[in-house]
C-alpha positions as CSV (number, residue, x, y, z in Angstrom):
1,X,-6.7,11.2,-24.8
2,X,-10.1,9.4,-24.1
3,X,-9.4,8.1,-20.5
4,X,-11.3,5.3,-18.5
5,X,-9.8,5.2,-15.2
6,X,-10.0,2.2,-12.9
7,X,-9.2,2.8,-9.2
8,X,-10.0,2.6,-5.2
9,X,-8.4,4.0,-2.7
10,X,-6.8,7.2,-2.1
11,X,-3.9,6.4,-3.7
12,X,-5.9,6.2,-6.6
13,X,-7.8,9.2,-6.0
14,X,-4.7,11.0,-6.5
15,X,-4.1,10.3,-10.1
16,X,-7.6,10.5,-10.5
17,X,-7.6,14.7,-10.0
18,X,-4.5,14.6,-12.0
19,X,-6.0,13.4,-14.6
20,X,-9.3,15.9,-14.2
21,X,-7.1,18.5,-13.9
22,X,-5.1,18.1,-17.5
23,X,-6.0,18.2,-21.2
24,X,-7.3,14.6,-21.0
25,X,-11.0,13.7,-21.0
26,X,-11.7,11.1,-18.7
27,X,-15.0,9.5,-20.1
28,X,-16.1,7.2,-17.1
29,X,-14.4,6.0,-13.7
30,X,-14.7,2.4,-12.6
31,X,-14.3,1.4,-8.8
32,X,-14.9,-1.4,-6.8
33,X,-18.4,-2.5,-5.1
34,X,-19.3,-0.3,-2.1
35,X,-18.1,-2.3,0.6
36,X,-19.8,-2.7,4.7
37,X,-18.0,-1.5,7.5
38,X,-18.0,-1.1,11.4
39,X,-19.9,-2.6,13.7
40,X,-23.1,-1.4,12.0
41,X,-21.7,-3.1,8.5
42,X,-23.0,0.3,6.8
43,X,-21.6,0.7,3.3
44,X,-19.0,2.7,2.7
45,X,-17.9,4.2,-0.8
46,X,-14.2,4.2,-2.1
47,X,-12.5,7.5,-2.1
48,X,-12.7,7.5,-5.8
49,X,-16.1,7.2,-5.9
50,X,-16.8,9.9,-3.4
51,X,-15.1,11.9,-5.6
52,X,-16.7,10.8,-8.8
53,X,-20.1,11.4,-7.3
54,X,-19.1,14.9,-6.4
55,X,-17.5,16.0,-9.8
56,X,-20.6,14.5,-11.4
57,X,-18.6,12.3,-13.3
58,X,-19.6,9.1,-15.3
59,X,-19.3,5.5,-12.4
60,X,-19.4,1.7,-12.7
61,X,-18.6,-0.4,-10.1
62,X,-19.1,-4.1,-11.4
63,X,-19.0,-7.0,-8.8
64,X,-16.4,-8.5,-11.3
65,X,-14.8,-6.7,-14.6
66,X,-14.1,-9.8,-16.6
67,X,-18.7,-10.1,-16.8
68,X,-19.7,-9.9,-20.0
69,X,-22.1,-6.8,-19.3
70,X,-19.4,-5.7,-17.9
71,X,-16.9,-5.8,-21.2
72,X,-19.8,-4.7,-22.9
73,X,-20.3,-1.3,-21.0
74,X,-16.3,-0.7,-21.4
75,X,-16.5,-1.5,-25.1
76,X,-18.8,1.3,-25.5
77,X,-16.7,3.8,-23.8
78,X,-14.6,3.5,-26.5
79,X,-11.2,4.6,-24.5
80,X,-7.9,5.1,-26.3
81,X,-6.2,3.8,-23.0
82,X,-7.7,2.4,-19.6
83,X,-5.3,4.0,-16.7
84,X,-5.2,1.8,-13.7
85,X,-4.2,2.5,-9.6
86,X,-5.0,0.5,-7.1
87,X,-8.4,-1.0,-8.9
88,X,-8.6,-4.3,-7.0
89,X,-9.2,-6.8,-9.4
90,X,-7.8,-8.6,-12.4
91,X,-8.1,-7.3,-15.7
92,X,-8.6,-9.9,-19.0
93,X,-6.4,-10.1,-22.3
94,X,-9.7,-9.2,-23.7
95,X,-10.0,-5.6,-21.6
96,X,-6.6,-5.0,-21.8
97,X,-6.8,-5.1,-25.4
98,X,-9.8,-3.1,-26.0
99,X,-8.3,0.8,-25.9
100,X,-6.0,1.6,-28.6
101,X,-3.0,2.3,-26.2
102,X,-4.1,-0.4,-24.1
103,X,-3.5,0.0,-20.2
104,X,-1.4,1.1,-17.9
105,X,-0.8,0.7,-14.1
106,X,0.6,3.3,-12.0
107,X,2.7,0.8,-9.3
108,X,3.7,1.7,-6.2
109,X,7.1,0.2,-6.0
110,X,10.5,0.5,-8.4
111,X,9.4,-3.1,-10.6
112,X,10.2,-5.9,-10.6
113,X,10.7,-5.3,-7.3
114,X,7.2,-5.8,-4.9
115,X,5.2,-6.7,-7.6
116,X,1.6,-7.5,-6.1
117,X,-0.8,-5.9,-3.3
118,X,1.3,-4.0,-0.5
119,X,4.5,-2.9,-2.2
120,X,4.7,0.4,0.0
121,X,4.3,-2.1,3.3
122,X,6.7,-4.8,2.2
123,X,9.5,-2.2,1.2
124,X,9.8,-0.8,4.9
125,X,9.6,-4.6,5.8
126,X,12.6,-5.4,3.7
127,X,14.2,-2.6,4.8
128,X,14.6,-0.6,1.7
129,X,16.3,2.9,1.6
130,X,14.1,3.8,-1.8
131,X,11.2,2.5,-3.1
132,X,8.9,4.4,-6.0
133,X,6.5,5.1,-8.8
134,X,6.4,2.4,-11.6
135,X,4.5,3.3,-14.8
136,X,3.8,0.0,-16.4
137,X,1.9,-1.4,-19.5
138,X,-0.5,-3.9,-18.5
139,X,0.1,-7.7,-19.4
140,X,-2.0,-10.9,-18.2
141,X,0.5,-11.6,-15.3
142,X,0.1,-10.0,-11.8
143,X,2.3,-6.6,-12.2
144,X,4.9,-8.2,-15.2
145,X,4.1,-6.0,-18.5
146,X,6.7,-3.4,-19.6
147,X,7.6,-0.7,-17.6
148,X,7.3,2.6,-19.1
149,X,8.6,5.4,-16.6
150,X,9.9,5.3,-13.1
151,X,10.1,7.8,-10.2
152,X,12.3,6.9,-7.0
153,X,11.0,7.9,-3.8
154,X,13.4,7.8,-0.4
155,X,12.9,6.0,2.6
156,X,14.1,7.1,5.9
157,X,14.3,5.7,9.0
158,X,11.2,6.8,10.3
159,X,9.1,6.1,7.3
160,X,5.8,4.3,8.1
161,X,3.4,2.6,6.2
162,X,1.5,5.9,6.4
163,X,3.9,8.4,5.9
164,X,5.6,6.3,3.2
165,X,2.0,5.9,1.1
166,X,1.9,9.6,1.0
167,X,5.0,10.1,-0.3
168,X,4.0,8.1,-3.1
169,X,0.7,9.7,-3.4
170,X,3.0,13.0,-3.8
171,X,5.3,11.7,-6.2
172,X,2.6,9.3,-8.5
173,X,0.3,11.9,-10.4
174,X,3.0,13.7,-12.0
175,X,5.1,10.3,-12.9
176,X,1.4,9.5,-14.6
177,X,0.7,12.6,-16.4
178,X,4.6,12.6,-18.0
179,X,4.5,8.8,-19.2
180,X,1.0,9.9,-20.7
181,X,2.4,12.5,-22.8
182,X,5.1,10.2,-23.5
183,X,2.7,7.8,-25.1
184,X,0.5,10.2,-26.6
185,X,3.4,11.6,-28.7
186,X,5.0,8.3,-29.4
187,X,8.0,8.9,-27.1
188,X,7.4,6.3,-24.8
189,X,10.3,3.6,-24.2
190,X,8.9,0.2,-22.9
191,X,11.3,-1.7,-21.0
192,X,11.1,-5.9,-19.9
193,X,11.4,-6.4,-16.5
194,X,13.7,-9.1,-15.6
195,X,12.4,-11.3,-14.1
196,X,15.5,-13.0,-12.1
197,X,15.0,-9.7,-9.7
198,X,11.6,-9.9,-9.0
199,X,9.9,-9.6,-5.9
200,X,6.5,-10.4,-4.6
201,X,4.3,-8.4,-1.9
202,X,1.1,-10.5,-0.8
203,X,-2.3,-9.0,0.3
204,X,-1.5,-8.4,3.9
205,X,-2.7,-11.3,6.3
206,X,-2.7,-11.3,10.2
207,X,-0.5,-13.9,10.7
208,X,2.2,-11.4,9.2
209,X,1.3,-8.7,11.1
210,X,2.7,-10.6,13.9
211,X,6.0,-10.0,15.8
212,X,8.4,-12.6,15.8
213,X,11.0,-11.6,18.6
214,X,13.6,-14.5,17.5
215,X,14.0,-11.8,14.6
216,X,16.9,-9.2,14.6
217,X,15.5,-6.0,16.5
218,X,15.6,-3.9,12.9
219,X,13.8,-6.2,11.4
220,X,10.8,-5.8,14.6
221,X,10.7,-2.2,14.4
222,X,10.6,-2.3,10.2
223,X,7.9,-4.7,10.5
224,X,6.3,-2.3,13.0
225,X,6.8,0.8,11.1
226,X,5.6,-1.1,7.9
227,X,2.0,-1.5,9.7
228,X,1.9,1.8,11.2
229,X,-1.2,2.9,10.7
230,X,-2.7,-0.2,9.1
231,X,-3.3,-2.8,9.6
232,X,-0.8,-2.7,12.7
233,X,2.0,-5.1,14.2
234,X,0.9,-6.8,17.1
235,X,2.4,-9.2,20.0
236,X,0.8,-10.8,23.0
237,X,1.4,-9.7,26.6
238,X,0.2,-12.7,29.3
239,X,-3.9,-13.4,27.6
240,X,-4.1,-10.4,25.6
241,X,-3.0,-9.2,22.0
242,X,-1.2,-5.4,22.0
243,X,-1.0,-3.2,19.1
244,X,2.4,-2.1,18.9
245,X,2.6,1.4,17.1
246,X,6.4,2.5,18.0
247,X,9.3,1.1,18.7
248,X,13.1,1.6,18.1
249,X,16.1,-0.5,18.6
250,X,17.6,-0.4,21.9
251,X,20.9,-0.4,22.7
252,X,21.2,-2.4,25.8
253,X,22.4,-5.8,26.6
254,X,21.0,-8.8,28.1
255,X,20.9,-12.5,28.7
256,X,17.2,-13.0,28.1
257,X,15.5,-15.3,25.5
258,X,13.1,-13.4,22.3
259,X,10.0,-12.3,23.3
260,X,10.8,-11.4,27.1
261,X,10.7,-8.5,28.7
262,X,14.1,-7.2,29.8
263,X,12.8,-4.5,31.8
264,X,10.3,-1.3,32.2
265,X,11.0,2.2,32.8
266,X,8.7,4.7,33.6
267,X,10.5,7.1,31.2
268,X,11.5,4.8,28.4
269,X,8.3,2.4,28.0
270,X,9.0,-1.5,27.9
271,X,12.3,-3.0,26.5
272,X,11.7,-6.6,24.8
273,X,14.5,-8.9,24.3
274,X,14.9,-10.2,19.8
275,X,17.3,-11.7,18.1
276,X,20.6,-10.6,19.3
277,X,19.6,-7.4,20.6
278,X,16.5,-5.8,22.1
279,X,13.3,-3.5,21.4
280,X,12.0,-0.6,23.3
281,X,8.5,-0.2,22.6
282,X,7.4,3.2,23.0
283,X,3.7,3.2,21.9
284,X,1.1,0.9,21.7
285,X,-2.6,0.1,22.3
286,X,-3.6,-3.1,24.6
287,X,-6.4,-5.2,24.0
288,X,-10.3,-2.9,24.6
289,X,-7.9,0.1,24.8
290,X,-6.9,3.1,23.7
291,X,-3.4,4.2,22.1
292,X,-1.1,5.6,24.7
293,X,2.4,5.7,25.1
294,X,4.4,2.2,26.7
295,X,5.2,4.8,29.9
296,X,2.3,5.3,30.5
297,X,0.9,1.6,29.9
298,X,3.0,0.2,32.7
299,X,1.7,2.8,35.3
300,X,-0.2,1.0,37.8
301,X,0.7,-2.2,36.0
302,X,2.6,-5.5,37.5
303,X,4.7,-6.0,34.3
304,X,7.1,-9.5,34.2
């Protein structure tokens, strides 16, 4: 099939080389604006389009899809199906319509579940076992078309945010390349989601990166695992925000209210009281610092 391919990130990137590397032609690849960053606020291009660049390959990257140059220059693609991952902005009835097969979204999450921008964060939040690949026809709502295939992926308990993303990144290119056979040979199966089950995962924010101690202590360390490596959970010790990167429930009791410290070892790192139940924090990175491990945070340190 004629493939335009809309993507960012590596995530996308994946499916992108999957798609290089099959029977399909993919006639142009669309990815977001390149974007400044650092301290010197140089821009920086997407993963896809470093790749694009270097596999000499075909690249738009409109400030918004839904511009009428924009439609125009996809109209003359002439795709018989747009495959999205991880593009970054909203596609029109008018562009989802254009390709005879219309579009798909390769999801990372089992829909309805997470529909929306950090399904692989919010399922460690939640404290899923298994989350997945979704293949889904693309309708005007945020993630709600059909779904067309589905892939589980396991989550253990020391999933991250990190680790979890590339399981998914393992698991999605194949998922993508079987439900486009499927449709090409008219064997595809699309099924409603229900809506009554669905989930929503918002664009990550600060404010929820933030640890709320009067929470049970699984939920602290899910919610630290979920942002582990980005955009990372955080607290405040005395004046100063910490990075927390680690942490595991801690089996110890205590009297103390959420959010104190119960106690330091020089072995164990610093053990926070929560919700019925403490934290040991085992890694971290304080304010102007580097990461180092809790032991070695407190040496040297007056801690209360």
């Amino acid at each position: 099939m004629r493939i335009v391919f809309m993507g960012t990130p590596e995530f996308a990137l994946v499916c992108l080389k999957a798609l290089t590397a099959s029977h399909h032609h993919v006639a142009a690849v669309i990815t977001q604006p390149d974007r400044s960053s650092g301290r010197g606020k140089k821009l920086v291009f997407s993963p896809v389009k470093e790749f694009a660049l270097t596999a000499d390959m075909p690249l738009l990257q409109p400030e918004k899809i839904k511009t009428a140059a924009a439609i125009t220059q996809l109209e003359e693609l002439s795709a018989d199906i747009f495959v999205v991952a991880a593009y970054g902005q909203i596609l029109s009835e008018r562009i989802l319509n254009m390709p005879k097969y219309g579009a798909i979204n390769v999801h990372a999450s089992l829909l309805p579940k997470y529909r929306g921008a950090s399904p692989i964060q919010q399922a460690i939040v939640e404290g899923e076992a298994v989350t997945g690949i979704t293949i889904m026809q693309m309708d005007k709502g945020l993630d709600t078309g059909n779904m067309l295939l589905k892939r589980e992926v396991p989550i253990t308990h020391h999933d991250t945010g990190g680790t979890l993303h590339d399981k998914l990144c393992d698991a999605a290119p194949a998922a993508l390349l079987e439900a486009l056979e499927l449709i090409e040979n008219g064997q595809v199966t699309a099924t409603p989601q229900d809506n009554n089950l669905a989930t929503y995962a918002p664009l990550i924010t600060k404010d929820m990166t933030r640890i709320d101690w009067h929470k049970s202590p699984t939920q602290i360390v899910n919610l630290i695992r979920a942002y582990n490596p980005f955009p990372a959970a955080f607290t405040v010790l005395g004046d100063h925000s910490v990075k927390i990167w680690q942490a595991e429930v801690a089996n110890i009791t205590h009297s103390t209210n959420p959010g104190k410290i119960i106690k330091t070892c020089p072995k164990d790192g610093i053990f926070v009281a929560a919700k019925n139940g403490a934290v040991r924090i085992a890694e971290l990175t304080p304010s102007g610092g580097k990461k180092m491990t809790a032991a070695d945070y407190i040496k040297g340190r007056s801690i209360t």
